[in-house]
C-alpha positions, 0 to 999 in steps of 0.5 A: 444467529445464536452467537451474535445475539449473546455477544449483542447481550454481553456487550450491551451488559458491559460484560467484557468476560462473557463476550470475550468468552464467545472467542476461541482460546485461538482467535484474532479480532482484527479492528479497523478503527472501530473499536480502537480508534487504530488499525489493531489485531487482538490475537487470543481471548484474553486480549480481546478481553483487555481490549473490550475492558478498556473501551466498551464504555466509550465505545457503546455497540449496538444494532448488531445484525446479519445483512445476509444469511450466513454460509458454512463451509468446512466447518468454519460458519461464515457471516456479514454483519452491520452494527453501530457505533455511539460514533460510527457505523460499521461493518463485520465480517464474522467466522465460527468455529467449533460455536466460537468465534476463530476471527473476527473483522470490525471496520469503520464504514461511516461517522454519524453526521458527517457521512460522505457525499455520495449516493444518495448524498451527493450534491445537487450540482444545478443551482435551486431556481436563479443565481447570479454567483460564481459557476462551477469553474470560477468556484475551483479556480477560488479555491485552488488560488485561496487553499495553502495561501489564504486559507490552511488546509487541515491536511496537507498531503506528501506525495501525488501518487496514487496514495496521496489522490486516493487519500485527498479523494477522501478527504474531498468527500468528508469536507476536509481541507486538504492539499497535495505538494508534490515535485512532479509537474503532472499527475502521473509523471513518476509514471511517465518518467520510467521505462516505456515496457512498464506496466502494472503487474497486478490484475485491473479488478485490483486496482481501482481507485476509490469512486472511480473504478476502472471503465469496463473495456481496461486492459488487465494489466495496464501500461504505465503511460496509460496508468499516468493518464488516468492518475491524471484525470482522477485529480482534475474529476475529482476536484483535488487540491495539488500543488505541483512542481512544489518540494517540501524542505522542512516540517515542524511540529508546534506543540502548543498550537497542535499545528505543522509549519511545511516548508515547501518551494514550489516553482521556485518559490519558497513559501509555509504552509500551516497545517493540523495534520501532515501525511507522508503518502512518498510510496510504500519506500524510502530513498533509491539505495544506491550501493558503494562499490569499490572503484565506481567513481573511476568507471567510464560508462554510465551508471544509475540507480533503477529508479531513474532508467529511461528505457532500452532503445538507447543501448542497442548493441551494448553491454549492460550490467543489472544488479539485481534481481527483483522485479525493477531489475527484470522488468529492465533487463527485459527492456534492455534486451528486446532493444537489442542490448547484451545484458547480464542480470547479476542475482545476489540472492534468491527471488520469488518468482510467480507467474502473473498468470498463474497468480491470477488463476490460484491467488486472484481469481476468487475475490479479483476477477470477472468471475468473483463479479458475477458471483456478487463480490465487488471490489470493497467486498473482496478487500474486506475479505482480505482484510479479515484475515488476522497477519498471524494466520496469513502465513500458514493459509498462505504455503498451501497456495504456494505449493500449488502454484510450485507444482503447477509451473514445476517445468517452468521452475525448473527451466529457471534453475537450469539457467542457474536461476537461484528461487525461493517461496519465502523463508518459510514457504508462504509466498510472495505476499508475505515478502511484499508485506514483510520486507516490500521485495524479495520477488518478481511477478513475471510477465515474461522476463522469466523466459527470457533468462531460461533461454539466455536472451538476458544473461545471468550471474547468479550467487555472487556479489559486485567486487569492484568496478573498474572504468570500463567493467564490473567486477564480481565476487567470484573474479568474473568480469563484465564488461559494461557499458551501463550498470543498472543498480536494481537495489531496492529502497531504504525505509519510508521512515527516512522520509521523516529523517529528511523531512523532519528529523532523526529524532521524530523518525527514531520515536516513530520505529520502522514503517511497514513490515509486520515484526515476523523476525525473517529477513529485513523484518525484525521483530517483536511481532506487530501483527499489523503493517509497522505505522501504516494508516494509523496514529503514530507516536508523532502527535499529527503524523501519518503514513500512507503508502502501499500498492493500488490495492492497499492505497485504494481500501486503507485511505478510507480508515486513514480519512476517518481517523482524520475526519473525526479529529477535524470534528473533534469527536473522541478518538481515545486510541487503544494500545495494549 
């Protein structure tokens, strides 16, 4: 490919202006640790040339080639690219259009010398001829007795959800020292723990974990009790250091010693923990947001934020307020009402409602399917497909998709506004994703709670707020009363950022800024623009502070780039951050 060899030239030259003149006036190079040592979107040619100005001499690529030949499609040449790093190896994928590069994805694969042990590097296991030490079971039980106590993990890990195991399953196999504290007694349990009609509403081919793929005869959309289990047995075949039923109370960060003192108690006992990097892997969210209500320290019935309902079975034949209307809210007024409760949805504003289905079959099915199976993209292909494309164009690429999907269910739609439903597709018609990456809410994928308000098994108030409560009501904005004896409050999260607030400080989360969120200027997502998720698997202005967080998908393909930033920094390999 012509193109791939002039930029080899130039980059080999250290001639920053001729490579970035390879590039569109109107190109994204989006760089995921390779370049940047950070996860960074350059957008425009003379950004590119900034950034390659900045780093090439460090940096050093080379052995730029094609791993298959390139495919063209609407113009727009597309092409997979290995290449290397003084440091790493790395892979590319590539568009041209009109002979310049439109976007271009640059992400670490591997650190040289210190590669994962899989493959054809995996560990033997079986002993070369006789040996008398410990077996394998002696061997873990030492470490997970020494890890924390007699010896520091290099990092140590918040949250034991599939964030923080898929994190810590990473780290296992780069030979960090890592530690999970978290305040269930199980893996899984945060699962356990909810409502038992909950199940994951995205596909299986999405949701794999890292080295573990989900076995073949999985259901499409898993149970959240099944989901528990597997979380479960991932930590035990995985080998990961987990300190349950442990809470962190306090973090420090000693500057001089370039070291964390974790305060945690765990089973009751209170102990520090040392280490050179903390993670805070809580979710994609902060704390339940609860809403203050005139009056609601005077009612009777009970009352609990969404995070903490249990399920349906107990309010057979009673009256149920949901406030809210994103996916806990549906989710649970479904609940409520195959349980046989009279339940009323109070929606405040209006929600993006997809049908699972039909986002399997328009938005998944491509790169998540069977289907994309058997046409040669895996999982990871499928993620760096995703990946490669630039925040800024994600909207626009993203409306077409939406209006398909409108006029495909248009008679379900429909049915939903007859029942007063209030919908929309985003500020700016580009769907759920975008919600999901601006603001972390705003929709519900459906999976059957949809039909229900469109017949009236679930009722719905909609365009109104909560005025008061009274002891045994729920009193809206419009002068409706509803009686309740249960008022779920479906009223979404605060910030991850507040983790830090409580964890560490309001100064360290104040110089951190907002995590999650793309800077796009709608509604919970001010700007300036980012162009990438706020804080998210990336150096923070807090020296050994990091975030993780997301869904199955995003905690499954960002671990690997958070690992290697983490890795390196173990090794003591360079890792000079670019910021514009």
């Amino acid at each position: 490919m012509r193109w791939l060899q002039q930029f080899d030239k130039a980059l080999e030259e250290g001639d920053s202006s001729a490579a970035a003149n390879l590039f569109a006036e109107d190109s994204y190079w989006r760089d995921l640790v390779t370049f940047t040592w950070t996860i960074k979107t350059m957008e425009g040619r003379d950004q590119v040339a900034a950034m390659l100005e900045s780093v090439l001499g460090g940096v050093k690529p080379s052995s730029w080639q094609l791993i298959e030949s390139a495919t063209e499609e609407g113009g727009i040449i597309s092409a997979w690219i290995e290449f290397e790093t003084a440091t790493a190896r790395g892979l590319s994928l590539l568009r041209l259009r009109n002979g310049l590069c439109w976007t271009f994805l640059t992400a670490i694969k591997e650190l040289k010398g210190h590669e994962e042990w899989i493959g054809r590097r995996r560990p033997r296991g079986a002993p070369v001829g006789i040996s008398a030490g410990p077996n394998w079971s002696a061997r873990r039980d030492q470490e997970l007795a020494e890890i924390g106590i007699e010896t520091d993990p290099y990092v140590l890990i918040v949250g034991g959800g599939q964030g923080g195991l898929a994190l810590a399953a990473r780290l296992k196999q780069l030979d960090v020292p890592t530690l999970i504290v978290d305040k269930f007694a199980r893996s899984g349990d945060q699962w356990r723990s909810r409502y038992e009609s909950l199940c994951l509403h995205d596909p299986v081919w999405y949701d794999h974990l890292p080295y573990m793929p989900f076995p073949e005869n999985w259901p499409v959309y898993t149970p959240k009790d099944k989901i528990a289990e597997w979380l479960e047995i991932y930590e035990k075949v995985m080998e990961l250091d987990c300190w349950h039923s442990t809470t962190c109370t306090h973090a420090s960060y000693d500057q001089q010693a370039g070291r964390w003192t974790v305060e945690v108690s765990r089973n009751g006992e209170e102990r520090k923990v040392f280490c050179k990097h903390l993670v805070l892997a809580t979710g994609a969210s902060g704390f339940p947001n609860l809403p203050a209500i005139e009056g609601m320290d005077r009612f009777q019935g009970q009352l609990w934020h969404s995070s903490q309902h249990p399920g349906g079975d107990a309010w057979r034949g009673q009256k149920v307020v949901v406030i809210g209307a994103n996916n806990s809210a549906h989710d649970i007024c479904s609940d409520l009402a195959v349980n046989g409760a009279d339940v009323t949805m109070v929606q405040r504003s209006s929600t993006l409602v997809a049908r699972s289905s039909t986002l399997m079959e328009f938005a998944l099915k491509p790169l998540y399917s069977e289907d994309a199976l058997d046409a040669g993209i895996t999982t990871e292909r499928a993620d760096l497909i995703v990946a490669s494309l630039p925040y800024r164009l994600f909207a626009e690429l993203q409306k077409p998709l939406y209006a398909k999907i409108r006029e495909h269910d248009a008679e379900f739609y429909e049915r939903l506004r007859a029942a007063g439903f209030m919908l929309d597709f985003g500020e700016d018609g580009s769907g759920l994703m975008l919600k999901y990456l601006r603001r972390g809410g705003g929709y519900y994928i459906d999976v059957g709670a949809s039909d229900m308000i469109a017949d009236g098994r679930i009722k719905l108030k909609s365009n109104v707020s909560v005025r008061e409560m009274t002891e045994n009501a729920v009193i809206l904005s419009d002068g409706t009363e509803l009686p309740a004896d249960l008022v779920v409050c479906a009223t979404g999260y605060s910030s991850m950022g507040d983790w830090a607030a409580q964890l560490i400080s309001k100064e360290v989360a104040d110089k951190i800024g907002p995590c999650w969120g793309l800077g796009s200027d709608t509604t919970n997502d001010p700007g300036p623009w980012e162009g990438e998720l706020r804080n998210m698997w990336k150096p923070t202005a807090q020296e050994g502070l990091w975030f993780h967080g997301g869904n199955l998908h995003y905690s499954r393909h960002y671990s690997l780039y958070l690992a290697l930033q983490l890795k390196a920094r173990m090794e003591k390999i360079p890792t000079p951050v670019y910021s514009a």
